[in-house]
N, C-alpha and C positions, 0 to 999 in steps of 0.2 A: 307572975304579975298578970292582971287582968288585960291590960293593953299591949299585946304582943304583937313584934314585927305585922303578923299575918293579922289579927284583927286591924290595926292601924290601918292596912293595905286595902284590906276590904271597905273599912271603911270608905276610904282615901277616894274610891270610884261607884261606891255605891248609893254613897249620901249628899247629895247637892248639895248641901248645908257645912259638909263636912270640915272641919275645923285641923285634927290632926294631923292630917298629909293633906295639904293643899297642893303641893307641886305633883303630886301623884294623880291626886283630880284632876288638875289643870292640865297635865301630859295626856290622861284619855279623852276628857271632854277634846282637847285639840285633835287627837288621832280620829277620832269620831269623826267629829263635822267634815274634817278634811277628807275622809273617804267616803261619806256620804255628798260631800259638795261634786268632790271630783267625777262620783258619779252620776249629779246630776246633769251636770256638763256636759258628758259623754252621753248621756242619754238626750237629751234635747238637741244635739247635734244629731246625732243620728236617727230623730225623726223629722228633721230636718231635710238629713239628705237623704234620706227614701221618698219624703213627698217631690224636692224636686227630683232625684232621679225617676219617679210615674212621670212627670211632667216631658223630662227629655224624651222617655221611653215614648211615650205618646206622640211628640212631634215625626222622632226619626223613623217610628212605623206607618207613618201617614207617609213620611218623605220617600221609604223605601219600597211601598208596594205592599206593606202587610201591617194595614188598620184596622183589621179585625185582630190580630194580637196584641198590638198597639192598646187597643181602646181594653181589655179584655185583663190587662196588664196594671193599667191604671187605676182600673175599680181595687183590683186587687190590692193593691197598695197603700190607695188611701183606709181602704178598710182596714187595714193591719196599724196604719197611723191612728184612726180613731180607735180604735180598740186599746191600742198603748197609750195616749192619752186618757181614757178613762183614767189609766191606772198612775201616769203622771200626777193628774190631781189627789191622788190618794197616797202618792210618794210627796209628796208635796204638805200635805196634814199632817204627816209623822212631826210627832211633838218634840219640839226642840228643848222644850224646860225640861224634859227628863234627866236623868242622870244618864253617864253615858254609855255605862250596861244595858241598860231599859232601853237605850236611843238606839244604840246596834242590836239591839233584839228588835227592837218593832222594825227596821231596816232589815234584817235579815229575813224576816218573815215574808215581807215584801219584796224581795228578791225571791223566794223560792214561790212566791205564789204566781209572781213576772215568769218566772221559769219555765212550772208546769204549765200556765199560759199559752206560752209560746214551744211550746212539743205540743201540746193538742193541736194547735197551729198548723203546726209544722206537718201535721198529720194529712191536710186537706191544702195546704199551701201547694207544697211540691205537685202532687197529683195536678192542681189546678196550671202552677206554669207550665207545666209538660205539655193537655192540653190545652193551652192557650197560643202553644209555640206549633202546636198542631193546627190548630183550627187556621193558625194565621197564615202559615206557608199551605194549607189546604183550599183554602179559598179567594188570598190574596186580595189585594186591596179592592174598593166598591167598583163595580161596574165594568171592570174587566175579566180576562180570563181564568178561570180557577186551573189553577195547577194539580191541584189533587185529582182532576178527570183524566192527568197524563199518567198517574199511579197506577189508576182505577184500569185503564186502557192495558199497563203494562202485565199489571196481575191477573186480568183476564185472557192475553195472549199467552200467558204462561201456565194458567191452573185455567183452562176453559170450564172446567164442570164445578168451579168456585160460586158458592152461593153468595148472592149480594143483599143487605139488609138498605133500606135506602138507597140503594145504587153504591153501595159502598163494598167491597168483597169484608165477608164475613172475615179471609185471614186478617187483616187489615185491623177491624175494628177488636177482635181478640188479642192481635199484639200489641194494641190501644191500651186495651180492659188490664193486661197482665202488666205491662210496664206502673199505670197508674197504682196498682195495687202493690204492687213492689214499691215503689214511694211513698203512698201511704205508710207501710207495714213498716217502713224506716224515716219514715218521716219527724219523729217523735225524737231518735236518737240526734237525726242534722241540723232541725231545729235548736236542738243543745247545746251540739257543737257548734252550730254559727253563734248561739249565743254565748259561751265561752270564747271564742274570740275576740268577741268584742268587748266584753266584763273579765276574764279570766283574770285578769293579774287583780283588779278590785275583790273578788271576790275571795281570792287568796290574802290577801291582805282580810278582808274582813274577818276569813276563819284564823286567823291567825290570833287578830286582836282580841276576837271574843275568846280562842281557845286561852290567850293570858289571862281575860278576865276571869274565867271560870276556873282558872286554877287559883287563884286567889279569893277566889268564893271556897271554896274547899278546905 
């Protein structure tokens, strides 16, 4: 017979209009939305709480003596905020009259594009909190005493024939240079991983549901 289990099936989530399994449509269009809702939830919350955590972070480095990491901290943040907002409004246009194969595909797309995104990120993120957390305990807050001249002081009574590039000892700014590039070089991988913690179980769910639909494409 021409309308077999598996034609009906495909049907059932591939035709918005679809007539012969409706409750078959109706199960994925609802699996859809609900994991794409859920993750928009999860996602506008958590740029949420990164603009106010710059906020906090910026108070409590002024409060604690280090406003130059403080302030250094906050750029960095909201930059990552507007950057994921771009890409909010364009998770945001994902067409909802699709059918719901089509809707977890342009969704999926949009998730691995959020992804590699945030690894390139992640490439020059780390590198940058590292020194930021540097600069901040280096020079400590305005108009007081910089702590990094008591380093400077130390590495000098210890390696006297140490060369100093800006008064800073060359060993100093080389375990600088190598730790940043070590972050870098892994930066890509933690960026990933922070962003599987935070999506992992959605994103499992998603392969999951597309992997059913595509076996019933088949």
């Amino acid at each position: 017979m021409e309308n077999t289990i598996e034609i009906i099936w495909q049907r059932g989530f591939l035709q918005s209009d679809a007539l012969l399994a409706p409750r078959i449509n109706n199960l994925y269009k609802k699996k859809s939305i609900d994991i794409v809702e859920k993750f928009k939830r999860m996602y506008r919350i958590n740029l949420y709480a990164i603009l106010a955590f710059s906020i906090i972070v910026l108070v409590v480095s002024f409060a604690t003596g280090i406003a130059y990491m403080g302030i250094a901290m906050f750029i960095l943040f909201n930059v990552i905020v507007v950057v994921n907002m771009k890409f909010k409004k364009k998770l945001y246009a994902i067409d909802k009259t699709q059918n719901s194969y089509d809707y977890l595909t342009s969704f999926n797309i949009w998730m691995k594009e959020i992804l590699v995104v945030n690894m390139k990120l992640g490439r020059f993120v780390y590198p940058y909190v590292f020194l930021a957390l540097v600069v901040g305990f280096w020079f400590g807050s305005f108009g007081s005493d910089v702590p990094g001249e008591e380093l400077v002081s130390f590495v000098i009574s210890e390696f006297p024939n140490t060369q100093l590039i800006f008064g800073i000892p060359i060993i100093v700014i080389g375990a600088i240079i190598i730790i940043m590039l070590i972050l870098s070089f892994f930066g890509g991988r933690i960026g990933k991983w922070d962003f599987n913690i935070i999506y992992g179980r959605i994103l499992k769910k998603l392969d999951q549901l597309l992997q059913e639909m595509e076996e019933l494409r088949a």
